[in-house]
N, C-alpha and C positions, 0 to 999 in steps of 0.2 A: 226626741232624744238628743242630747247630746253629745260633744265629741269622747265624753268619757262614758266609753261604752257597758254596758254590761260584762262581765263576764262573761267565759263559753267553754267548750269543750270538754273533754273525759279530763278536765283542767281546773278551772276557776270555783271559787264556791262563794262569791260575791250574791250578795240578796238580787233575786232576778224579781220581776214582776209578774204575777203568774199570766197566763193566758185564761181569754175568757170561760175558754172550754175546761182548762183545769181547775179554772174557780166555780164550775158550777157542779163538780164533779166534786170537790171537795166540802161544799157546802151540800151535800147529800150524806155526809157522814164518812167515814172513814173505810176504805178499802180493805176488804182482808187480805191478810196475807195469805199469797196463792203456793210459795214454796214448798214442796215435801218432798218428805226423805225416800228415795229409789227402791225397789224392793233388796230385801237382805242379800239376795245372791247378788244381785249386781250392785247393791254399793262395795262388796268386797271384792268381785272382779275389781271394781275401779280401783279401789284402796293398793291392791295387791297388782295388780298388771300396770291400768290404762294412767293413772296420775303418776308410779314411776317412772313411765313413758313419756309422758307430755314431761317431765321433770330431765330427763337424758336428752329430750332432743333439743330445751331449751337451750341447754347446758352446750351441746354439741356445737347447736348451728350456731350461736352464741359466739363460740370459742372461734368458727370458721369466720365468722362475720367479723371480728376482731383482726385476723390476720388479714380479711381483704381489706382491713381498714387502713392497713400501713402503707398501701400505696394508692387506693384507690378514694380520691380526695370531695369524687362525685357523690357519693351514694348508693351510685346506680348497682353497683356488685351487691350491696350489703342488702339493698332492697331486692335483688335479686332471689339473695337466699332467706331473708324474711319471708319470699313468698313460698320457697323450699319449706322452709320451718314453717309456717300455717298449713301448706298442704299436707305436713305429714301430721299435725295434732288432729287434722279433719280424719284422716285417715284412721288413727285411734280410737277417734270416739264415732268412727263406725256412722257418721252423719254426713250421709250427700248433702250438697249444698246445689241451689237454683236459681239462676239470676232469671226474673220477669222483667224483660221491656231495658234489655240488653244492648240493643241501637242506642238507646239514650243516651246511654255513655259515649258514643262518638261524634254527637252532635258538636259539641265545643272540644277544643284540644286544652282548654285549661277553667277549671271551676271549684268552688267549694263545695263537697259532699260533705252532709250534713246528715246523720243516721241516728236513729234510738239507740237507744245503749242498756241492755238487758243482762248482760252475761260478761264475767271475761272471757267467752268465746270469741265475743263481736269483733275483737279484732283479728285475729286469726282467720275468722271467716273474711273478713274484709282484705285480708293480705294478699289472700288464696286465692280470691275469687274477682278483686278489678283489675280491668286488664292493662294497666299502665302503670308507669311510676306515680308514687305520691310521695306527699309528706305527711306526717301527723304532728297534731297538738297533744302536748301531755305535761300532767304535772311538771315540775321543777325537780318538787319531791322523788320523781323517778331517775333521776339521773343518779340517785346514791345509792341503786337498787343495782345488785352485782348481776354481771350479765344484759339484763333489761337496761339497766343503767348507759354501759358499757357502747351497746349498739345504739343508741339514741343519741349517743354527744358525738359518734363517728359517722353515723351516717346522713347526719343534716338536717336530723328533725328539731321541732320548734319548742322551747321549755316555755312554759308561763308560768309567770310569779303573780300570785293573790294578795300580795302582804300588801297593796299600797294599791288606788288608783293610777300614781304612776308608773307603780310598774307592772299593773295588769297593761296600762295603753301602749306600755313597751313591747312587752311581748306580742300582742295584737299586733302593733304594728309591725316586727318581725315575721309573723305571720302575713303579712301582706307583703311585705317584699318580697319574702318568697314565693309568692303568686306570678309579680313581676316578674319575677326569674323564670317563669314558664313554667311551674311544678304545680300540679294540684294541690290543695289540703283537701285532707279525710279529719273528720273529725265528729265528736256525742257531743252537741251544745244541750243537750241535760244536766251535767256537769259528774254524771256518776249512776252507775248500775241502778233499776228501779227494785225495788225488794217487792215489789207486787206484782209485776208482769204490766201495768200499766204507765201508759206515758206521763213523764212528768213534765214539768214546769222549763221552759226551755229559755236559754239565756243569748245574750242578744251580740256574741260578740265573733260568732259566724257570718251574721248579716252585716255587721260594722266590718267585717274583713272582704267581703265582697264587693261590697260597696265601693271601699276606699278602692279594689284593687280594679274595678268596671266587669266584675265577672261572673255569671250565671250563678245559683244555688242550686245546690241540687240537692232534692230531698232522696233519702238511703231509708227504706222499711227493712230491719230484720223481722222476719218472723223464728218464731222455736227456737231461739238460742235460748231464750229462758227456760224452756222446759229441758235444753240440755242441760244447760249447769246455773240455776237459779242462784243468787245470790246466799250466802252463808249456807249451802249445801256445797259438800266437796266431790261428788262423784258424778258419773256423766251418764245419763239418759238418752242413748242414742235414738234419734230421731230426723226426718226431713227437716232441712234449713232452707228458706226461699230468701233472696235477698231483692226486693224491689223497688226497681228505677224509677223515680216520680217524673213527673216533666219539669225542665229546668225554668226555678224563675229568672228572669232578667233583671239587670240593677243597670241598665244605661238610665243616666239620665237622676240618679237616687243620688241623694247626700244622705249624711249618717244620723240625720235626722230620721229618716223615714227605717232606718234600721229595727225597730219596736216592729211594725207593720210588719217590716219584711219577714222577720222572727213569727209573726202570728200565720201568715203565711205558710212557714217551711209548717209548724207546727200543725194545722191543722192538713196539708198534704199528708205528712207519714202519720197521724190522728187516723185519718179516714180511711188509709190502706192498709192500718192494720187491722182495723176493726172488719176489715173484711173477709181476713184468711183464719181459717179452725185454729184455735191451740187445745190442741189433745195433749194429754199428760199420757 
């Protein structure tokens, strides 16, 4: 690989390369669609209660995270109450969450967490539930999103542009100096929600962020966020969330060459852990 990396995160949508395992996976035919509609009573609980809810508190903690934004120039308050606002959407949708193999997280004080991306649950859970400050990668596109918008360009998170190699390797690189800066990134180098429940094709611009910055990968398995709130279904299926710790890989010693590898890597860790845990509907 070269210095012009793949794209990456719940971000980019630049052609990635598949992985061998999703090429063999896809040359078997096509996947069904695993999504369905919740029964009657509980998609109009949701319609009617649990999504005005998640809808107020966005709104709310949104509005609160704004005013800490006018003096507080760190982050650290507004990440604060992000994690307030996840804990209380988890709390809505009535789905305990589980971290397995929770030590891992304090191995290293600074790394890339690199996770599936099923649901717009996944981050909420992810807010709630790591026990430190991060950063996130996210669209560009989100910044003109009122509220989401709002919190993203005040509290230090990372935009990425797709429109151009140079300015995806811009943003990348942004996201590495914030590494430097001592902040983790959390980030989906899938590039966007799986409409099957399975993994997709993962993009290489996690591993080129690590790389450059000399700092562990850390694979993130959610399990059940998809069967909470599957893609183009709008109501929430409460159910157990596990979120599990892979063992961190290392990049001493890797140029951004080896970044494809490292990708095939993160990719078959959270591959294998998820294939391990039930998904019951």
């Amino acid at each position: 690989m070269n210095d012009s990396p793949l794209a990456d995160d719940a971000t980019v949508s630049a052609e990635p390369k598949p992985s061998p395992t999703l090429a063999a996976e896809e040359s078997a035919g096509p996947l069904p669609f695993l999504s369905k509609q919740p029964p009657f009573l509980l998609r109009w609980l949701s319609y009617l209660v649990a999504i005005p809810l998640v809808a107020l508190a966005t709104a709310g903690f949104g509005c609160i995270s704004l005013l800490a934004g006018l003096w507080d120039k760190s982050g650290r308050q507004q990440h604060a109450i992000a994690h307030l606002w996840a804990r209380t959407l988890l709390l809505i949708s009535l789905s305990p969450v589980k971290i397995v193999g929770r030590e891992k997280l304090h191995e290293h004080e600074n790394a890339v967490y690199a996770s599936n991306h099923l649901s717009y649950m996944d981050t909420p859970v992810l807010f709630a539930k790591l026990p430190f400050q991060f950063r996130i990668l996210a669209k560009q596109s989100l910044w003109k999103v009122p509220f989401i918008g709002w919190y993203l360009n005040r509290s230090g998170q990372v935009p990425v542009d797709s429109q151009s190699p140079r300015s995806l390797v811009a943003s990348l690189n942004r996201g590495v100096a914030t590494l430097k800066q001592g902040l983790p990134l959390v980030l989906f180098p899938e590039g966007g929600r799986t409409a099957t429940g399975q993994l997709q094709t993962m993009m290489s611009g996690c591993a080129y962020m690590a790389i450059k910055a000399q700092v562990p990968l850390v694979p993130l398995t959610l399990i059940g966020t998809y069967e909470l709130l599957p893609i183009h279904v709008y109501a929430l299926q409460p159910r157990p969330i596990f979120v599990v710790v892979g063992d961190p890989i290392p990049t001493a010693g890797l140029n951004a060459r080896d970044a494809d590898a490292l990708t095939q890597r993160l990719y078959e860790s959270i591959s294998t852990t998820y294939s391990q845990y039930p998904k019951n509907d």
